[in-house]
N, C-alpha and C positions, 0 to 999 in steps of 0.2 A: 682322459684321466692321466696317461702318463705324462704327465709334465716333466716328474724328476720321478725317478724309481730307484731306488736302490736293486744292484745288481747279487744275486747269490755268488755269480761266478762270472769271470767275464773271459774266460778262454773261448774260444770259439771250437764249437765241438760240432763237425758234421754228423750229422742225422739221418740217413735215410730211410723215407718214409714211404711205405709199398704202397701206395692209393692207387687204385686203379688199374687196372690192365687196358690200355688204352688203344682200340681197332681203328686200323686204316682203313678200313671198307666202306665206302663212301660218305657223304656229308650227313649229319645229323640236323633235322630241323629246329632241335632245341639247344643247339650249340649257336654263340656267338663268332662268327668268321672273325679272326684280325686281320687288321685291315693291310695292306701289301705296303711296304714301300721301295726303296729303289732296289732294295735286293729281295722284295717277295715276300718282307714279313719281319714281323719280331728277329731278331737274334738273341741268341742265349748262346751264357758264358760257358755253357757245356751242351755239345747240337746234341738235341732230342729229351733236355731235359729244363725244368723249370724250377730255377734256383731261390727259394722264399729263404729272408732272414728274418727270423723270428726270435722276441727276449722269451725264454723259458725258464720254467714255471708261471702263467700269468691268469687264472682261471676267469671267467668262463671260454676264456679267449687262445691263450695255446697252452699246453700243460700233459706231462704224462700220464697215461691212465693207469688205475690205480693196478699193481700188480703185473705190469706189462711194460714194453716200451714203446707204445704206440702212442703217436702225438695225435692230440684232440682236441677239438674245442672250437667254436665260432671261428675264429680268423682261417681256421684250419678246412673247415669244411667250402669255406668261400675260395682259400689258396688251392683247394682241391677241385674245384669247377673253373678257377682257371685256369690250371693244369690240362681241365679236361677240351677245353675249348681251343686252347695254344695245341693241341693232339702230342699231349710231352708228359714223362716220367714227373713225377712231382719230389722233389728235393728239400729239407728243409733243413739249415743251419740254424743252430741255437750261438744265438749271438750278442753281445751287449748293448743295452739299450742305448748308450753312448755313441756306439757306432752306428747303430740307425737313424737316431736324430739328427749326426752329424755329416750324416749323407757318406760315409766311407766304407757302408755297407755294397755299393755301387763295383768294389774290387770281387766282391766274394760272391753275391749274388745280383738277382736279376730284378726281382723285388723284393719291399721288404711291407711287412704284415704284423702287427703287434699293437693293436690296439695306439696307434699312433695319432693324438689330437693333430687337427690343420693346425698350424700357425704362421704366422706370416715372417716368422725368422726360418723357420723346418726349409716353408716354399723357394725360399735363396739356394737352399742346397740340394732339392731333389723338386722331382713335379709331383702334386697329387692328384689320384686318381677321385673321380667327384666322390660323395659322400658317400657312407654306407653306413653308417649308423648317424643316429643324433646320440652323445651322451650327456644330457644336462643333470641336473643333481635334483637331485629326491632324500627324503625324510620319510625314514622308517621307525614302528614302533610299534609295539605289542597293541591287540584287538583292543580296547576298555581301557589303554594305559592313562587318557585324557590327553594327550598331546595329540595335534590335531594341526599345527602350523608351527613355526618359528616362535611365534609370541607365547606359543604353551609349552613350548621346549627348554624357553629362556634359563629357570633356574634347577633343568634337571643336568644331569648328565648325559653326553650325547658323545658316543665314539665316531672318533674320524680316523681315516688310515693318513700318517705322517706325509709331510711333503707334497700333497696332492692339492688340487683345488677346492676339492668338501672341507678340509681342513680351512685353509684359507677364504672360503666362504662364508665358512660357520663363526669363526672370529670380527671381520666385516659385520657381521648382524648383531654382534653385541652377545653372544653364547656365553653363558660366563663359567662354565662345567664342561669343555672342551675336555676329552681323553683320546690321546694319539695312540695309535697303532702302528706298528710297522709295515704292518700288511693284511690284506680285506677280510683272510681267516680267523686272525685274531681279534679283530673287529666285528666280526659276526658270532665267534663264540661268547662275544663278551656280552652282549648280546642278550644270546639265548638263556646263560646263567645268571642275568638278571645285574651285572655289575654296571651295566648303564641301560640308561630308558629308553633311547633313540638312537639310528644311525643316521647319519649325513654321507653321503656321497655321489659318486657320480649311477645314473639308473642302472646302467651295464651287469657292475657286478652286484649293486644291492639288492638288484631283482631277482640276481641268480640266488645270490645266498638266502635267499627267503623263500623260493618258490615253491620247498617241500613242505616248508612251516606254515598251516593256514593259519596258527594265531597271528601270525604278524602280518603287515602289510605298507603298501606305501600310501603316508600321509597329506605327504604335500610334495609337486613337481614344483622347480627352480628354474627358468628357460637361461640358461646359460651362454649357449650356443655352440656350445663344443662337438665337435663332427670329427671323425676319421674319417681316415683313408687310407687310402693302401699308398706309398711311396714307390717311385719310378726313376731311376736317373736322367739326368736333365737329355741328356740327348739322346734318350732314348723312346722317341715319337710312336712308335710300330707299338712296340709294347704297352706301353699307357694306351692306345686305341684300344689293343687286345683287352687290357683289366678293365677297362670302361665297358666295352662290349659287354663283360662278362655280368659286371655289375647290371648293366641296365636289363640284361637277362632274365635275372633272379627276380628284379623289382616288378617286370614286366608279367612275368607268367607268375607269381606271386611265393614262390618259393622261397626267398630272403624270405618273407615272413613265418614262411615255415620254422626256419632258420633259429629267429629272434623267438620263437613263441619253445622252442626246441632247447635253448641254453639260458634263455634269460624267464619266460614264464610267460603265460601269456597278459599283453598291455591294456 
């Protein structure tokens, strides 16, 4: 989804996020080992701790919890298993999305995690770690609304969040009632109070915004192809091992799915 986001803030404000108390007493079965290289392993830019940049506010994905300042949310809970696997303090910099995409998040942190599409311009500036989610785009709309596909949506109203790809999909098809959002909250209220019929976006957060609401549901999936991943600096080999480990951990004993079924509802 984030292709272009608009930024709230783009100072870089360290975060320290307490996850974990993390024990040196012997190996854990359900931890992923990283893998050694000529000095023994990952390096981090501060020894004993694991530096994620993350764009905050971004829901379901990273984002304050409500009345606290404890960061939450999908990217958060996976940057916190591979904290737990790396055996390191978990750190997280709130940081502009511009600098993540443009790979010069690489000075500040160690990886960066924010719901970031692959692309093959991103892959020039940083390595990705393989996928961990699919986000293709889905059409959302109230229980009995009659919209049922694109072709029944044509002359309703259908909110998209600005600058994204739902946005630019839903144009592509011939939509002739596009209404832009700024961002996925305002697009989801609009919604619920009835100021448009449908949403268009990508599954991630449409699913989350609906999953208390059982009138609604999603109508139609779009296979896109759009995948995250977690970003790596290029020359840093050890650690992309490590996130991979970590990931294929989750997918193996089945807990990403927990995961997805935990932020976004169950598929």
């Amino acid at each position: 989804m984030r292709l272009t986001k608009k930024r709230f803030a783009t100072t870089l404000a360290a975060t320290s996020v307490a996850l974990l108390a993390l024990t040196a007493c012997g190996s854990d079965s359900s931890s992923a080992e990283p893998s050694a290289d000529a000095a023994g392993g990952p390096s981090f830019l501060t020894a004993g701790k694991l530096t994620v940049c993350s764009d905050i506010p971004y829901v379901p994905f990273e984002f304050k919890e409500k009345d606290s300042d404890k960061i939450v949310g999908f990217d958060m809970d996976i940057a916190a298993e591979i904290a737990k696997d790396a055996k390191a303090e978990l750190n997280v910099i709130d940081a502009s999305f511009d600098s993540i995409e443009s790979g010069l998040f690489k000075s500040q942190c160690d990886i960066a995690i924010s719901s970031l599409s692959i692309t093959e311009a991103r892959a020039k500036k940083m390595n990705f770690s393989t996928p961990y989610l699919d986000d293709d785009l889905v059409l959302v709309a109230k229980n009995g609304s009659g919209i049922t596909d694109l072709e029944t949506s044509k002359d309703k109203k259908v909110g998209v969040q600005q600058a994204t790809t739902g946005e630019k999909y839903a144009k592509e098809q011939g939509l002739t009632q596009v209404v832009g959002y700024e961002d996925a909250g305002l697009q989801t209220q609009a919604l619920l109070a009835g100021q448009v019929s449908g949403l268009l976006g990508n599954q991630s957060v449409m699913r989350y915004s609906i999953k208390d609401h059982k009138d609604f549901a999603v109508v139609a999936e779009f296979k896109t192809g759009e995948q995250l991943g977690i970003g790596v600096p290029l020359e840093k080999d050890a650690t992309l091992t490590l996130v991979d480990g970590t990931l294929k951990r989750l997918a193996d004993s089945g807990e990403m799915d927990k995961l997805k079924a935990k932020w976004f509802g169950e598929q």
